[in-house]
N, C-alpha and C positions, 0 to 999 in steps of 0.2 A: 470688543477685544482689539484696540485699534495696535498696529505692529504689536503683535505678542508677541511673533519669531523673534522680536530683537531680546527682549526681557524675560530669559529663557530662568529658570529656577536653575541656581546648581544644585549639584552632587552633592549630598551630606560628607560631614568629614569622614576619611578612612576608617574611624572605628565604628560611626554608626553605619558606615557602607558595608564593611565586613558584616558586621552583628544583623543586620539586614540582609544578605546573602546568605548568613548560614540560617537565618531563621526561616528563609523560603525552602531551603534545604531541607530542614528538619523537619519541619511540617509537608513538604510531598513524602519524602521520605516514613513518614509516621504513617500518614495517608495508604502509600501506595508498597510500601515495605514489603506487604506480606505479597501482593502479586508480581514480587521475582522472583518468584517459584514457581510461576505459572509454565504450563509445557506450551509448546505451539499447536496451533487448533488448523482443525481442516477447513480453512476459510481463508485460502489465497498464500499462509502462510506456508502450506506446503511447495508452491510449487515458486515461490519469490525465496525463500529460503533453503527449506529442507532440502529439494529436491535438484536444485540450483545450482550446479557445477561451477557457473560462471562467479559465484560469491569465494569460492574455496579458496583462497589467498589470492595475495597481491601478484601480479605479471602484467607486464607489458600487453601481453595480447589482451589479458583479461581486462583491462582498462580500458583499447580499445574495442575490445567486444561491448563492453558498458555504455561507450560512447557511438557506437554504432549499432546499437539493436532498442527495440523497445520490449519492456517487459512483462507482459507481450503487449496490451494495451496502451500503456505509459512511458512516453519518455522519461525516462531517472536517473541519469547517470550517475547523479552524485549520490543518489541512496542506497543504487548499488557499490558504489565505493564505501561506502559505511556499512556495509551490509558483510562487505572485502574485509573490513577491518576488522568488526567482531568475531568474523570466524576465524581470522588469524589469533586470536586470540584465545577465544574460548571453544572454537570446533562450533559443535552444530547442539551443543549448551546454550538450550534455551536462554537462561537468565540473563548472561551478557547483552542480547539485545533486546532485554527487557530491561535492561539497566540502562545501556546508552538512548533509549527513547526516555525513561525518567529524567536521565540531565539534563536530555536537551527541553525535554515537558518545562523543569524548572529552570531551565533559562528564560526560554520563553514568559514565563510567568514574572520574569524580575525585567524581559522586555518592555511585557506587556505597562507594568507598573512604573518602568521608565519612559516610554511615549505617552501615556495617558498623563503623568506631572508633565511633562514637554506640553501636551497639549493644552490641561487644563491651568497649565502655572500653579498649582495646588499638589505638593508632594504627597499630602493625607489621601488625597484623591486616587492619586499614583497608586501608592502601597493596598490600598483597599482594593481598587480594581484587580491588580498583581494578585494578592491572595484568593480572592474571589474564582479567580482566569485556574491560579494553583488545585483547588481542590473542587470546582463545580463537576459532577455526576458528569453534564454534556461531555467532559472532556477525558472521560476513561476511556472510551475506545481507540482513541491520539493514541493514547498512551500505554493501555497495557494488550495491545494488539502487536504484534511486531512488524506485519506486514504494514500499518499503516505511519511507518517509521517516515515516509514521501511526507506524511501533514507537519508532524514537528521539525522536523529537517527544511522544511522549505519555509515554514512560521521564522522556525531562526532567523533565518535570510533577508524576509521579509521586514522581522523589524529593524533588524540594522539599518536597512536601504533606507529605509523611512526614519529612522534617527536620526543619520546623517541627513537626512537629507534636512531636519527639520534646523540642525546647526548649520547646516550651510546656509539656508535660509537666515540665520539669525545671525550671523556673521557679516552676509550682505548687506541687510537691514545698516547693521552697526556700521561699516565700512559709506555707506550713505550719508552717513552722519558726522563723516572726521572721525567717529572712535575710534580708539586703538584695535587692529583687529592684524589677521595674517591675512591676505592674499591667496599666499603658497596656503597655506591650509584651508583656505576654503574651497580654493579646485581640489586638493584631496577629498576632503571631506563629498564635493557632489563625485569623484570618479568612483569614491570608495561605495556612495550609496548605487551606482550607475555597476559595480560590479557585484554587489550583495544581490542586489537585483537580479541580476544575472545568474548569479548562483542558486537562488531561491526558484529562478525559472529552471536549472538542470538539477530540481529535486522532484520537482512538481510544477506543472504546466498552472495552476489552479491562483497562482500567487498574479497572474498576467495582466490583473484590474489594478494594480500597484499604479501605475501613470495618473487611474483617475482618482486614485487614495490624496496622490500628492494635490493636485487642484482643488483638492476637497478639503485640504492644508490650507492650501494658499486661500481657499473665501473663507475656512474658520477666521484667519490671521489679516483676512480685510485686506489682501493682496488682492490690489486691482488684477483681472485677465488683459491681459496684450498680448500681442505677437511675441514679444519678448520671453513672456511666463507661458504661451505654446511650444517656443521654441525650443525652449532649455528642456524640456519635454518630450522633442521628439525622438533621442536614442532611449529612452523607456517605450515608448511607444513603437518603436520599429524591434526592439526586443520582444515586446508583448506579441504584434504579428507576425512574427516568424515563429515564436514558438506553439501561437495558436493556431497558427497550418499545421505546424508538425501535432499538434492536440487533436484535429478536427479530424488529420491525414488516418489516425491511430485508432480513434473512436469513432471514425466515420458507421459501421456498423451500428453500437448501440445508438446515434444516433437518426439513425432511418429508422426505429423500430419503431418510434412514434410521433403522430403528427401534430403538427403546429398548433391545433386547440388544445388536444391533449396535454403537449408541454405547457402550455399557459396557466391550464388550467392547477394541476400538479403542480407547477410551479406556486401559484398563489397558497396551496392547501399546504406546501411544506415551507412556506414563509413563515405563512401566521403557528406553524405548528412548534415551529423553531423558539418563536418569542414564548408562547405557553411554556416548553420546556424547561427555557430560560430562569423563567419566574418559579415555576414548580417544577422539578425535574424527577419525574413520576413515569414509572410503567417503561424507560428505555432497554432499548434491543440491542440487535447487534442485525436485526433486518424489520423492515416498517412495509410489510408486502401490504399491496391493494388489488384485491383480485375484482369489485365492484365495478360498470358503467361509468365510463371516466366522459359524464356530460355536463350539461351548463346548470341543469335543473336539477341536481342532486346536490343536497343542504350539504356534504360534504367539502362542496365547491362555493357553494352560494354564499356560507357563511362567510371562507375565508374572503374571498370575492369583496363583500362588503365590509370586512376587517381593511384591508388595503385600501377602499375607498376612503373608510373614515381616516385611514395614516393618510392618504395624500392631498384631501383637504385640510387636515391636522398644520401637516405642514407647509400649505398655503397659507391657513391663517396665522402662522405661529413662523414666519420664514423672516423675519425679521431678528429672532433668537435664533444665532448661525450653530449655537452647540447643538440646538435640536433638529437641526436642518442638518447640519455635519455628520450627527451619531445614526441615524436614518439611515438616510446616502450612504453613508460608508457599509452599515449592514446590508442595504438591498444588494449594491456594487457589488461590494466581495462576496456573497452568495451567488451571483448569478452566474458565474461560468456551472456551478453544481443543475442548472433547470435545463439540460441535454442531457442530462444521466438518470432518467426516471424509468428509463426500460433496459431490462437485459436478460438474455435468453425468454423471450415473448413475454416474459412477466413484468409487473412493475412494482417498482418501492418508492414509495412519496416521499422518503427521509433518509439522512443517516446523519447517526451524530458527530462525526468527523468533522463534516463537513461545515459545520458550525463553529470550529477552531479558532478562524480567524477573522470571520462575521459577527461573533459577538462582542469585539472588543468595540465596535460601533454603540450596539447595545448598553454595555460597561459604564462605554463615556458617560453617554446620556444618562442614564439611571443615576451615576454617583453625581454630572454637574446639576441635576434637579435636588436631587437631596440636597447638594450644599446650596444651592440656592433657599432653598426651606430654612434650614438651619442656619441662615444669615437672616430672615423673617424671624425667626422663634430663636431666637439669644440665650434664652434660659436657662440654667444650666442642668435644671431638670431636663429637657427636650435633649441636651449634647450627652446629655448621663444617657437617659434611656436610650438613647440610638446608639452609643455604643454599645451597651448591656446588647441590645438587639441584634450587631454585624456579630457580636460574640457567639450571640445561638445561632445567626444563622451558618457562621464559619463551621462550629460543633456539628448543626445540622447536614449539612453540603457534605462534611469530612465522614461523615460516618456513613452519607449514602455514596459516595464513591467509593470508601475502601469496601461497601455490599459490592456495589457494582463491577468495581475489579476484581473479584472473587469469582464473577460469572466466567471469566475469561481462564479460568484455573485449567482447561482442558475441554473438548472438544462435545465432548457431550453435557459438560455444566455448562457451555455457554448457548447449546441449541435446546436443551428444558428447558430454561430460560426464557427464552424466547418463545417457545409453546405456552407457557403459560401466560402471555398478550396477542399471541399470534400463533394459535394451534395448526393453522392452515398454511404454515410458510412451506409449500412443499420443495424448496431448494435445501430449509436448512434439516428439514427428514432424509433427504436424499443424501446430505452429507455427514448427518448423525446415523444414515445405516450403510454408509459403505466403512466410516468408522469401524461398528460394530461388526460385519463381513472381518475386516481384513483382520481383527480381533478373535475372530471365531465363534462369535456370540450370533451365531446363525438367524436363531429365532425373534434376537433382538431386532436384527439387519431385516428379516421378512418381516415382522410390525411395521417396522418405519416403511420399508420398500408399498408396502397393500396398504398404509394411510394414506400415502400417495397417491397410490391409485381411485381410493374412493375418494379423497379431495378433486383431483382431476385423472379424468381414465387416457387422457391423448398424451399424458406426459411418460415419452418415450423412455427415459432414463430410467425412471423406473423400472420396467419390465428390464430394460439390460441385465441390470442389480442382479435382478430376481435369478435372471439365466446365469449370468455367472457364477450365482451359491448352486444352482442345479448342476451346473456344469464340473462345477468342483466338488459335487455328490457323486460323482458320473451318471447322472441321469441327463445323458446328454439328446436324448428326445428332445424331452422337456424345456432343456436350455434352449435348445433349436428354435420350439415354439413359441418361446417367451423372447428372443433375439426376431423373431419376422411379427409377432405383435407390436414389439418398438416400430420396426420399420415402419409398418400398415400404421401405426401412432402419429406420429411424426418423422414426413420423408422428407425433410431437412436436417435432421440429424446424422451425424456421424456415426454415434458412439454403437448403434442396434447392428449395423452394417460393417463396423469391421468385426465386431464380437464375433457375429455368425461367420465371418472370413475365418477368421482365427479357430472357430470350431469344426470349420469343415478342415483346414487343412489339418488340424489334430486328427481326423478321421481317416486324411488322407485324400480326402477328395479336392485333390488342386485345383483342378478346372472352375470348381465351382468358389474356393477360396480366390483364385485370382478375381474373378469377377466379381465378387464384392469390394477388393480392394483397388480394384481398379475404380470403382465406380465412388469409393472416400476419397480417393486421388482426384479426381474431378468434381469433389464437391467443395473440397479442400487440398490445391495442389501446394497448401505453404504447410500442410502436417508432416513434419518431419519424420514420424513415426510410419506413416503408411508406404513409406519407399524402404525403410528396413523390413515391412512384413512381405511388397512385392521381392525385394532380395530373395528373403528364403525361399518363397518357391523356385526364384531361375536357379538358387543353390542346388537344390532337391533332383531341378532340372539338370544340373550340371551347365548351365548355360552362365557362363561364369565373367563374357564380357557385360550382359544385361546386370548381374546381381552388382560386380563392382562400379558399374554406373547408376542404383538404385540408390545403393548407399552412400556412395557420392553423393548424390544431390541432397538425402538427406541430412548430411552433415555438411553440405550449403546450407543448409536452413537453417540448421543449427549444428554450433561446432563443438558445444559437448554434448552433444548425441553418444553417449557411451557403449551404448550397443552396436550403434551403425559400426563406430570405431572399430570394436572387437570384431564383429563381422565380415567387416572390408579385412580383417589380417588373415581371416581365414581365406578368404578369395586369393590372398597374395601368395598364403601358405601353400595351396590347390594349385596354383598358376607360377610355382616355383619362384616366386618374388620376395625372397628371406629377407631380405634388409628392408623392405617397405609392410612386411607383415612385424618385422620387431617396432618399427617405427607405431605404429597404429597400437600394439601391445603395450607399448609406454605409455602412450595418449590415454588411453584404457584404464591404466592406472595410475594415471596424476590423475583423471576424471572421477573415480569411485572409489578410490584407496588397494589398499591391496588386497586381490582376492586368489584363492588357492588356485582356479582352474586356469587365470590368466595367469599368472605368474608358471604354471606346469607349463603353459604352452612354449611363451619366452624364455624357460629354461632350455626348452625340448628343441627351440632354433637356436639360441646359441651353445649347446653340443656338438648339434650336428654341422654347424661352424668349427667347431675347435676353438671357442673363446672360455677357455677353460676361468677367466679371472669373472667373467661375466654370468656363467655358470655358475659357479661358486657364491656367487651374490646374492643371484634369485634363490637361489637351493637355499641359505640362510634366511632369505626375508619369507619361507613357506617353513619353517622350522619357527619362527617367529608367531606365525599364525596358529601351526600346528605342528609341535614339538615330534609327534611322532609320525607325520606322513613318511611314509612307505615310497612313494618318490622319492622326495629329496632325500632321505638317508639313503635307501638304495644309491641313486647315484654320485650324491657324496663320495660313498665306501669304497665305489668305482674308480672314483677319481684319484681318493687315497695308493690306491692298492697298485696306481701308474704313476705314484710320486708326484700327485698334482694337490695342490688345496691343504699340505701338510703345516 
């Protein structure tokens, strides 16, 4: 492939370019149509979305709260800005951002089919791949997940930077040569891929192997290595380590959870798991648990072990053919930031299909520059028939297992059946299929999953929580009691058993013994922002009213829509005769949760007793808006009336 960057394939003309974009359109679209209806699922999407005060429109603050927080794990900022924008849009309607992750799915996909012709010089190549990337099974969870809006968001990014970059490459090339070329456009062209880059790193940290994507450019295109092709390298590469401090900074937790064989070895077994998928994409989840001895001598490991050996002989003897040495590389590369994330909350998952997004365009390459190498051996026009007749079933085939597969994602209990049925023993996604069920009312649905749990693994704390909290909201609050101290005695690294039983005693009444569980979540976790609203309300109780507005404080340092702290701290101001800093936090209140009747009584009820009869009159309508006949606001409407105010 000697200078291919210089002899780059154009663009099809404008009408086959259009007809080409809408036909990538059509077909996700056909595909993936019916799962924008899907609702959002209790798997991450609650608490990145739903529950997410920071997405609720566009503001200054909230932009830089976007830009200054991680979510919780991830730095994102840019997916929270798109996260900003569909809810400006469509509110907390599912479908919108089941829609803007399909656009950007199918951009990506017409990306995809534009660097692959870049690379391969072969447009047919391009377009095959492209469709392929568009409708393959591996790539439903991209796409009809909404939390995982960080993988296609930052895909975008990614292949711009590597587009341009492959034109500025070939622009150089040219400019070598006397050709007519721009200069001015070719420093665009590397600033512009030097800032996609960048962008794709404030969507997702996971894009960060991009510097060695490009080097892996420059030996497909038989670019010698020098100082020179290091250097123009090095602002990619000082983007990639800073954002991988701030990755490492973030995930530092998940990754102590397991040790350096272990990840190896896990590592190799969700390699080879990924290329099987690839080829047959059978039996996928939305979780790949391994609860099994993660050692050297189980065929689980062994096999893969020896799959990797024979790829990296493979590609010693065959390293002379740089597309099979390039499409490799590139998929091992861009996989490997995913071989730190194998453990979380003590469990582990050898897989996820996300995570494949942008490591199998490596795959891609390779698979299609073999075929067409075949297909320049065998001329025939029989062999060109039947291999197309063949990408046709297999496009049919792929399209109908992905729009099954998107269908799993319809709601929150079709996507964890699902999953029971290849993975009965996932006991995170029983745990989140019965608090589902709990907060639903389906009790005995919520105790099945909660006591499958238990008899998959008896030390898994969470469970028993579950259990005490349907107890507790039976009032059999013994029981809850006893099933909140079997968490603890379970697992005394957990939270969630320890402030449960806080929260139950002081519903009892019994403070003393409530503070001191929550004192003790406070020190096991002094960045939960929720356990300084629940110490509040006991120095509330106490009347100890400098402690409660410093508890709440801090909790809304941690986090600044904390909607409860808010309302809370206005009651401390209200108690402590501080009217203008208790209406202040009453607002906050409500741009954080929308409007509710008992905040809005209260900020009516401070500005009365002000004499802000224009401000009165406002809230009293926006609570007649809720609820036409509240018995406050008319009452003091009438009042107001009856003294010639609000007429």
């Amino acid at each position: 492939m000697h200078d291919a960057s210089s002899y780059l394939p154009a663009l099809p003309k404008r009408s086959i370019l259009t007809s080409i974009i809408a036909g990538f359109f059509a077909l996700t679209f056909i595909v993936y149509g019916a799962s924008l209806g899907n609702a959002f699922v209790a798997w991450d999407d609650d608490y990145l979305i739903v529950s997410n005060a920071l997405i609720r429109g566009f503001s200054w603050q909230h932009i830089k709260d976007a830009f200054t927080s991680f979510d919780p794990e991830l730095y994102d900022p840019l997916t929270m800005l798109s996260y900003m924008l569909d809810y400006s849009i469509s509110g907390k309607s599912a479908w919108m951002f089941h829609f803007t992750n399909l656009v950007l799915h199918t951009l990506n996909a017409l990306g995809v089919a534009w660097l692959i012709a870049l690379l391969s010089r072969k447009k047919y190549i391009g377009i095959v791949a492209g469709l392929l990337f568009a409708i393959h099974p591996l790539n439903v969870e991209a796409v009809a997940w909404a939390a995982a809006r960080k993988d296609v968001l930052s895909t975008f990014f990614f292949l711009g930077s590597v587009i341009a970059y492959v034109y500025w490459q070939s622009r150089k090339q040219r400019a070598t040569r006397n050709e007519p070329t721009s200069n001015k456009g070719s420093y665009f062209l590397y600033y512009a891929s030097l800032l996609l880059f960048f962008l794709g790193l404030l969507s997702k940290v996971m894009v960060l192997t991009l510097p060695v994507v490009l080097l892996l450019i420059d030996y497909l295109h038989e670019r010698k290595w020098s100082l020179k092709v290091i250097t123009e390298k090095i602002p990619y590469f000082l983007l990639s380590i800073i954002f991988g401090i701030v990755a490492l900074f973030a995930k530092r937790g998940a990754v102590a959870e397991s040790t350096p064989l272990q990840k190896i070895l896990m590592a190799c077994k969700s390699t080879v798991y990924y290329i099987e998928k690839l080829i047959w994409p059978s039996d996928l989840s939305v979780l790949y648990p391994y609860s099994k001895p993660i050692t050297l001598t189980s065929p689980d490991f062994l096999i893969p072990i020896f799959v990797i050996f024979v790829i990296i002989v493979f590609l010693v003897i065959l390293r002379r053919y740089r597309a099979i040495t390039f499409g490799i590389l590139f998929y091992l590369l861009t996989l490997s930031p995913t071989f730190l994330n194998f453990a979380k909350g003590g469990k582990f998952y050898f897989a996820s299909d996300r995570y494949t997004y942008i490591p199998q365009i490596g795959l891609l390459f390779l698979l299609l520059v073999l075929v067409d190498l075949w297909l320049q051996k065998n001329p025939k026009s029989i062999v060109k028939q039947s291999s197309i007749l063949g990408f046709i079933g297999i496009l049919g085939l792929f399209g109908f297992l992905t729009y099954k597969q998107s269908l799993t994602w319809k709601n929150t209990e079709t996507l964890f059946l699902h999953t029971f049925q290849y993975y009965p023993d996932a006991v995170q996604a029983r745990i989140n299929l019965g608090f589902v069920y709990r907060e639903s009312n389906l009790i005995n649905k919520a105790l099945d999953q909660f006591n499958e749990v238990l008899r998959i693994d008896p030390h898994f704390a969470l469970a028993y929580t579950n259990i005490g909290v349907i107890y507790e909201k039976q009032g059999r609050n013994d029981e809850a009691m006893a099933e909140y101290k079997k968490g603890i005695a379970a697992d005394k690294s957990r939270t969630d058993s320890y402030l449960s039983l806080g929260m139950l005693y002081e519903k009892l009444g019994r403070n003393d013994e409530a503070f001191e569980m929550y004192q003790t979540v406070q020190k096991m976790n002094p960045n939960f922002a929720g356990i300084y609203n629940n110490l509040g309300s006991i120095y509330v109780q106490k009347e100890d009213w400098k402690n409660a507005e410093d508890s709440y404080k801090k909790g809304i340092a941690i986090n600044p829509y904390y909607s409860d702290a808010h309302f809370n701290l206005a009651y401390v101001y209200t108690k402590t005769n501080r009217p203008s800093l208790a209406v202040d936090e009453y607002v906050t209140t409500l741009k954080l949760e929308g409007d509710k009747i008992a905040t809005l009584q209260l900020l009516a009820t401070i500005y009365a007793e002000e004499n802000k009869a224009a401000e009165t009159i406002g809230i009293l309508k926006r609570m007649l808006v809720l609820e036409p006949t509240n018995e406050f606001a008319t009452k003091l409407l009438d009042a107001l009336r009856e003294h010639g105010i609000g007429e």
